[in-house]
MARMAR-20221 format. One record per residue (C-alpha): x, y, z. Coordinates in steps of 0.5 Angstrom, whole numbers, padded with zeros to 4 digits. Example, Ala and Ser with C-alpha at 12.3 -4.5 7.8 and 13.67 -1.06 7.14 Angstrom:
% MARMAR-20221
R	px	py	pz
R	0025	-0009	0016 $
R	0027	-0002	0014 $
END
This chain:
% MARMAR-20221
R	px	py	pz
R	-0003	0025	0003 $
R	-0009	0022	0000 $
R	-0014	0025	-0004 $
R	-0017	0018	-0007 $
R	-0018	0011	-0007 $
R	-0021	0006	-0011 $
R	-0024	-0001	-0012 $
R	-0027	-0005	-0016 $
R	-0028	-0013	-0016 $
R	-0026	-0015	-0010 $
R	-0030	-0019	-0004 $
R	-0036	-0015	-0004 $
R	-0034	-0008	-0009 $
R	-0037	-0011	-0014 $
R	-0037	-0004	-0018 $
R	-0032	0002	-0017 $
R	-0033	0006	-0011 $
R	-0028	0011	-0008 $
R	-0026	0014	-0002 $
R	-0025	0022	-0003 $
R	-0021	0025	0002 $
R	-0022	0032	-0002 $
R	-0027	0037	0001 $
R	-0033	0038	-0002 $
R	-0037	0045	-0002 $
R	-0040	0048	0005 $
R	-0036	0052	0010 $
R	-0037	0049	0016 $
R	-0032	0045	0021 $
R	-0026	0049	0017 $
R	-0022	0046	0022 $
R	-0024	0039	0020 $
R	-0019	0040	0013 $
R	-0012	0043	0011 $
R	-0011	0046	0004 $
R	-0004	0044	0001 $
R	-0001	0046	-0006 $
R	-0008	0048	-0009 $
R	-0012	0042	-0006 $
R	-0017	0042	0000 $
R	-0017	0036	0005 $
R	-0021	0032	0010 $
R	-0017	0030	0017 $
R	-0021	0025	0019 $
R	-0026	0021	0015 $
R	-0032	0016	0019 $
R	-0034	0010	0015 $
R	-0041	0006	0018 $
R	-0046	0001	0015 $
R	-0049	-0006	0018 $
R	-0045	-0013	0021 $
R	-0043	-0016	0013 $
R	-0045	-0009	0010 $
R	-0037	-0009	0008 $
R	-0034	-0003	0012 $
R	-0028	-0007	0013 $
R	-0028	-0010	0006 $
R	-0027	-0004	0004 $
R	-0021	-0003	0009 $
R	-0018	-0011	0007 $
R	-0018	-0008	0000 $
R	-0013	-0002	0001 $
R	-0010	-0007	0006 $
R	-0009	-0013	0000 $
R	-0006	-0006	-0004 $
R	-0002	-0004	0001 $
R	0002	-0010	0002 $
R	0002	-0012	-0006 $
R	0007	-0005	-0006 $
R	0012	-0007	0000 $
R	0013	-0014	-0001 $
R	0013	-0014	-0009 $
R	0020	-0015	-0009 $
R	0021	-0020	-0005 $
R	0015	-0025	-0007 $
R	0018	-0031	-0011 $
R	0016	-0031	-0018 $
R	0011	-0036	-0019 $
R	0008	-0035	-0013 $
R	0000	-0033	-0012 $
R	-0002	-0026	-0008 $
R	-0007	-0030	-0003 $
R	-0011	-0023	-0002 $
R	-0013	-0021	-0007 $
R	-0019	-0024	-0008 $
R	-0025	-0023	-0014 $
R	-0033	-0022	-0012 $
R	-0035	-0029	-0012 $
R	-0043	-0028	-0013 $
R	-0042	-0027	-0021 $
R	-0040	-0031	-0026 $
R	-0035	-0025	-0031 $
R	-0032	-0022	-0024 $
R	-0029	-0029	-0021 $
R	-0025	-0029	-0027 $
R	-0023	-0021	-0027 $
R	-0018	-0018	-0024 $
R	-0019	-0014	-0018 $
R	-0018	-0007	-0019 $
R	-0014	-0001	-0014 $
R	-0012	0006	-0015 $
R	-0009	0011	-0011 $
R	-0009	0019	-0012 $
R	-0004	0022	-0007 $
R	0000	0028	-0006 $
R	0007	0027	-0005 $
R	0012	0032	-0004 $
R	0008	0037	-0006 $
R	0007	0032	-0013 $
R	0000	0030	-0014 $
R	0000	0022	-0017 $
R	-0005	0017	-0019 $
R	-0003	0010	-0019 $
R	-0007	0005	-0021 $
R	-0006	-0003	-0022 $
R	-0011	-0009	-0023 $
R	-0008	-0016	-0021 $
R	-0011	-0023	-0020 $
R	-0008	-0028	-0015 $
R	-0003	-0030	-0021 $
R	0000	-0025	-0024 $
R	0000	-0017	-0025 $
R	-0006	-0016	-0031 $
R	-0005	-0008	-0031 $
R	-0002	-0002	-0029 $
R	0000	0006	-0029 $
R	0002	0011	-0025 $
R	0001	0019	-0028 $
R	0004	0024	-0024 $
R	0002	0032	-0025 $
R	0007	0036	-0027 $
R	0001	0040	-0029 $
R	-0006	0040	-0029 $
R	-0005	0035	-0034 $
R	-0003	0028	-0032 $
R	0003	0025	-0035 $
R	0004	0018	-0035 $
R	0011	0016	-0033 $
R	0009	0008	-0035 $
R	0003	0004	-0036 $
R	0002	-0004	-0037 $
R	-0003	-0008	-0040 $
R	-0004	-0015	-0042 $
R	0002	-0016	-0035 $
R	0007	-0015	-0040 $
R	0006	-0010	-0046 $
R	0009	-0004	-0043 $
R	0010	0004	-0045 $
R	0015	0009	-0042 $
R	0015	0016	-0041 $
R	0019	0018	-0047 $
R	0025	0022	-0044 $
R	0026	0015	-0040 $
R	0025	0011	-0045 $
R	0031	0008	-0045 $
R	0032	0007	-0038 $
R	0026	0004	-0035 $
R	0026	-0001	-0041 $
R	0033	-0004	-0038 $
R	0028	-0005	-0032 $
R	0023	-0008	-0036 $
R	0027	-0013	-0037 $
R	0028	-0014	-0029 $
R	0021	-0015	-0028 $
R	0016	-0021	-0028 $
R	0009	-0023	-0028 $
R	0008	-0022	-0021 $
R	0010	-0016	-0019 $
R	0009	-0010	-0019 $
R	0013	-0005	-0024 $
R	0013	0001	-0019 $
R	0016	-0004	-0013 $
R	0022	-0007	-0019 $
R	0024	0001	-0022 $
R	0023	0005	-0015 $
R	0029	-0002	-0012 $
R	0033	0000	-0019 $
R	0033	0007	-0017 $
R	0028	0011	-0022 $
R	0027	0018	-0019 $
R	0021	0018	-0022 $
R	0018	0011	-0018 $
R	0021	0013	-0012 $
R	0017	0018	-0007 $
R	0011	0015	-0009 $
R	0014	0008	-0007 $
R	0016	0011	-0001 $
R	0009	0013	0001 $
R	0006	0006	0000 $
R	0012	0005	0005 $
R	0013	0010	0011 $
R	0006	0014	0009 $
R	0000	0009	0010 $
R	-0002	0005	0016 $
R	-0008	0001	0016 $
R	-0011	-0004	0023 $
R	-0015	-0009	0021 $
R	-0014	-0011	0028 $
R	-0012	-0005	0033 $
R	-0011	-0009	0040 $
R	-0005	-0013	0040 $
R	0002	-0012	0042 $
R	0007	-0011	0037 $
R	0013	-0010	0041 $
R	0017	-0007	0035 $
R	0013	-0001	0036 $
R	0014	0000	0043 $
R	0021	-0001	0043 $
R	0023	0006	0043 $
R	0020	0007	0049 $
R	0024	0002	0051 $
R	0030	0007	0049 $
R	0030	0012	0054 $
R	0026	0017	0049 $
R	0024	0022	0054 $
R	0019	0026	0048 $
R	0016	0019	0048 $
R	0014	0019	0054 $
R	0012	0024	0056 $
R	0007	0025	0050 $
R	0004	0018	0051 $
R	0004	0020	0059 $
R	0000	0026	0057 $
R	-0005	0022	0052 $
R	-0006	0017	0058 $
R	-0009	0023	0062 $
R	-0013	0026	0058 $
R	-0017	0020	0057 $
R	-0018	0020	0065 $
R	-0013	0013	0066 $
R	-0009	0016	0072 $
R	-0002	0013	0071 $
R	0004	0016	0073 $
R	0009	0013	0070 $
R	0011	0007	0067 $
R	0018	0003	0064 $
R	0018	0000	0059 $
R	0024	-0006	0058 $
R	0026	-0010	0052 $
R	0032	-0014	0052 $
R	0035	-0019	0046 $
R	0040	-0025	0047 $
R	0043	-0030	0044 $
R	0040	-0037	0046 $
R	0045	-0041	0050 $
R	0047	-0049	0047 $
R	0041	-0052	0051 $
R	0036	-0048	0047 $
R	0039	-0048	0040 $
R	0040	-0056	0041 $
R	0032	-0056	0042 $
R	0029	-0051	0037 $
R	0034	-0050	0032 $
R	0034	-0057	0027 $
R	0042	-0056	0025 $
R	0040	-0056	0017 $
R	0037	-0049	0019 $
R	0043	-0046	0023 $
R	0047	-0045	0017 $
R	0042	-0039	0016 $
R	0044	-0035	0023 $
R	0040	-0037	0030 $
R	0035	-0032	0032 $
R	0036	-0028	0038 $
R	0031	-0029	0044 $
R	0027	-0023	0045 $
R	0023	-0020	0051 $
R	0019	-0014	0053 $
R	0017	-0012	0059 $
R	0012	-0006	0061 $
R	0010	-0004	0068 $
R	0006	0001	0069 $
R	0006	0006	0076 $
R	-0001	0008	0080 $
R	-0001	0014	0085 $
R	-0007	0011	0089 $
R	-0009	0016	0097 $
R	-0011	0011	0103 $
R	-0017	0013	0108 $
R	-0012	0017	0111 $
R	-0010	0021	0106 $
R	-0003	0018	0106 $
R	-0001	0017	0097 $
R	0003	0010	0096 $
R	0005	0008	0088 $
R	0002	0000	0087 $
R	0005	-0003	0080 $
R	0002	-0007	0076 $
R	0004	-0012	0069 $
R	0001	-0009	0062 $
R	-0003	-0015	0062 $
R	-0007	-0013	0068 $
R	-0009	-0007	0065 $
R	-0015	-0006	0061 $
R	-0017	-0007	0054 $
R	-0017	0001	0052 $
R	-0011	0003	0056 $
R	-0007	-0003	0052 $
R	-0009	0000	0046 $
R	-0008	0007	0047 $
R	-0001	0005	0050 $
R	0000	0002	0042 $
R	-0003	0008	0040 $
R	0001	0014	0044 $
R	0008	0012	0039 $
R	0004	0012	0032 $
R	0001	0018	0034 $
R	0006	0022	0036 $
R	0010	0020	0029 $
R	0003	0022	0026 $
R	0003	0028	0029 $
R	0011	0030	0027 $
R	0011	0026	0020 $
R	0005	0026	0016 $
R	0002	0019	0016 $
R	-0006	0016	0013 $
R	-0008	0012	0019 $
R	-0014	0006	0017 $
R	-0017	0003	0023 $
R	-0023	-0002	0023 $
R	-0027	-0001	0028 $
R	-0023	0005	0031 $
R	-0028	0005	0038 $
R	-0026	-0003	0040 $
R	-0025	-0003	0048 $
R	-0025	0004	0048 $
R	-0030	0010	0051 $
R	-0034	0013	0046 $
R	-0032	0019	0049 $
R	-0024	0018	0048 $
R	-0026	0015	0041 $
R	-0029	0023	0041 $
R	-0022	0025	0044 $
R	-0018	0021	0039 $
R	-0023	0024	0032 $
R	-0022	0032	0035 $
R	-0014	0031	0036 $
R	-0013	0029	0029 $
R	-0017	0036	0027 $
R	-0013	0040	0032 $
R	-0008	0044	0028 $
R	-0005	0045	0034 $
R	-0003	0039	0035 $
R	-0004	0036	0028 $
R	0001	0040	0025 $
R	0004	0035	0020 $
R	-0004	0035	0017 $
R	-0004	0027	0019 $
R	-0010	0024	0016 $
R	-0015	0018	0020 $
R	-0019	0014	0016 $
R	-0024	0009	0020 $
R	-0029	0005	0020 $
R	-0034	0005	0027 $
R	-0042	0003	0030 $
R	-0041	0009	0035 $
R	-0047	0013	0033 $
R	-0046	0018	0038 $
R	-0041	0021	0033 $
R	-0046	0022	0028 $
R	-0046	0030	0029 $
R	-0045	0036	0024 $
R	-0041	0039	0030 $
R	-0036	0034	0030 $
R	-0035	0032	0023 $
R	-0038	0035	0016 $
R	-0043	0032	0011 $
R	-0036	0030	0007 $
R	-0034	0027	0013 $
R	-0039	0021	0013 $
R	-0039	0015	0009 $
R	-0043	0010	0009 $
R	-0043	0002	0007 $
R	-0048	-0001	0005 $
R	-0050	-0009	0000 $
R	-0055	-0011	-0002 $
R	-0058	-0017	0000 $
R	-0061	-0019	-0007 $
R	-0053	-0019	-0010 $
R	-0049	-0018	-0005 $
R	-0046	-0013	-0008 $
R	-0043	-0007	-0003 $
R	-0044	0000	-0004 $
R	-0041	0006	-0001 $
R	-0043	0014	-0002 $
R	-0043	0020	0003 $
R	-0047	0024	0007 $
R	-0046	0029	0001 $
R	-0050	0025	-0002 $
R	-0056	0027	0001 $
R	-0060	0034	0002 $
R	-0058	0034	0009 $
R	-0058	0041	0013 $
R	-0053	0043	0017 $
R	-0058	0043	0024 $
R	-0060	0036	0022 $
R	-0060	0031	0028 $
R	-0056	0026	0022 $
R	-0056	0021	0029 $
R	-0063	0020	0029 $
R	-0064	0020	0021 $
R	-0058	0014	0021 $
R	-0062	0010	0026 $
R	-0068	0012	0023 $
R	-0066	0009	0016 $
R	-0066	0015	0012 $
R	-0059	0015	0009 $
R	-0059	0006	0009 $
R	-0053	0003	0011 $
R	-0057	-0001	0018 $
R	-0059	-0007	0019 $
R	-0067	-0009	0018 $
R	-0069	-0013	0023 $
R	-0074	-0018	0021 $
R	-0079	-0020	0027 $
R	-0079	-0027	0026 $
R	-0080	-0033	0031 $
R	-0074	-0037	0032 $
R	-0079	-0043	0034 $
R	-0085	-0044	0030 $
R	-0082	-0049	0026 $
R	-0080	-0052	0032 $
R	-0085	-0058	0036 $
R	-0087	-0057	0043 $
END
């Protein structure tokens, strides 16, 4: 589970701000979080805030730490990490590292890790675990190489050491020479934590155990499409892999790259089947390709996968923009499965950034529940706070208070004429 994340110096995080996932005072929605090993957590969490404030920046930046984590031990030494990048508008923090740290609870561990990179080399480095109410520290990295080591592994993770480079993260390099102690936090950044920055697109390699007659699957991405109000009533989905014959491997394979193995040629095909009754109450199936279907219904058909894994093995999903092509009803539905503890029983977490605000309901989401971005236009620098922050009662109509201004985090328009400089 995460608890916390945090960023510092990166695009327009200037200051550090944090993402809390850990449930504030107030007994309301009581739904709306889980309890585990003493900690008390949100399900969901909904991020607003004006085009360019910096909603999906702060998604970016989970995005880029995420990513440094899992290709750390296969990225060549010497080369650059192009998605870490500084904040721009000021001469000290260009040439800072940007700064993440992640609290999660792993296995019933809770965890604090913490790193600092540059696009050259990792600058600093920690990861605590909490034996106790007091952290220890199992590694820590300063000034890229200077390293201290927990002291019964002393020895152990100094052979490691030695294994690691500039450019890469100590987490990664000790987990891949099998340290106990890296390993379930290494595994969360792995298998626990998923984040879209772009949530309407195929991607063939979740859809293939669809493919592969998995009946549960079926039934439950069948039963998510129905109670969106979408009336398919079956589909199959066919993937295929074979080797390319001569003729294609003469035409698209240079022969210097044939020592490295052919690909093999991949196809994926998804129909899906409509009950439709006539005039004269006669029913009749009409089939149609995916890609005839519409926006919303492709991406609750990638959806369906993820989210019956979520709801069996406990994930961190990170969607930007959660209500692109979809109903702001259906983006409800989706909000209320994951504080459903009938469904949700892995106590799966949805984080999102959104510009619904007919979600902005105390009955739908607590006050922790609610965050806001906002940049300021003098420095350009983003901020983020929660609804918590403000003195908000528990019938307030928050939707006409966020539209209104009071809580920031909208676009300010200006009324000015576009054409006054113009000549007639």
């Amino acid at each position: 589970m995460l608890i916390e994340f945090s960023v510092k110096n990166f695009l327009s995080f200037k200051d550090k701000v944090t993402l809390s996932m850990e449930k504030s005072i107030g007994d309301e929605n009581l739904d709306n979080i889980f309890s585990v090993d003493g900690n008390e957590l949100l399900k969901t969490c909904s991020i607003y805030g004006a085009n360019a404030s910096g909603k999906s920046n702060l998604l970016k930046a989970m995005t880029c730490a995420i990513m440094m984590v899992r290709q750390s031990n296969i990225i060549p030494v010497g080369m650059k990490w192009m998605a870490v990048k500084q904040f721009m508008f000021d001469n000290m923090s260009i040439n800072e590292p940007s700064e993440f740290e992640f609290l999660i609870l792993v296995n019933g561990m809770k965890y604090k890790y913490t790193f600092a990179a540059t696009n050259e080399k990792i600058a600093s480095e920690s990861l605590e675990a909490y034996y106790s109410q007091k952290a220890t520290t199992i590694f820590s990295r300063t000034n890229t190489s200077k390293y201290k080591f927990y002291t019964p592994d002393e020895s152990k993770l100094k052979s490691i050491e030695g294994k690691n480079t500039d450019n890469k993260l100590f987490l990664a390099t000790a987990s891949n020479w099998n340290y106990d102690k890296t390993r379930d936090v290494y595994l969360w950044f792995m298998n626990s934590i998923d984040t879209f920055e772009v949530f309407d697109t195929f991607k063939k390699e979740d859809l293939i155990d669809l493919s592969n007659g998995e009946e549960k699957l079926k039934k439950f991405t069948l039963k998510l499409l129905k109670e969106a109000d979408i009336f398919i009533n079956d589909f199959i989905v066919d993937y295929e892999e074979k080797d390319m014959d001569s003729s294609m491997i003469e035409m698209y394979i240079p022969p210097a790259a044939r020592a490295n193995g052919i690909p093999k040629i991949s196809s994926l095909k998804i129909e899906t089947y409509h009950e439709v009754v006539d005039e004269n109450k006669n029913k009749k199936i009409y089939t149609l390709n995916m890609d005839d279907e519409s926006s919303g219904t492709k991406i609750l058909f990638v959806l369906a996968p993820f989210l019956k894994k979520a709801f069996e093995t406990t994930k961190i999903i990170v969607v930007d923009e959660l209500e692109k092509s979809l109903h702001p009803t259906l983006v409800e539905y989706l909000i209320k499965i994951f504080n459903n503890k009938k469904i949700n029983k892995a106590n799966s977490q949805l984080i999102f950034t959104t510009h619904a605000v007919n979600l902005l309901s105390l009955e739908l989401f607590r006050r922790d529940q609610i965050y806001f971005v906002e940049k300021n236009p003098k420095n350009g620098v983003s901020d983020l706070y929660s609804l918590d922050d403000f003195s908000v009662r528990k019938d307030e109509n928050i939707q006409k208070g966020y539209i209104n201004g009071r809580y920031g985090a909208i676009p300010f328009i200006k009324d000015i004429d576009l054409w006054e400089d113009n000549e007639d």
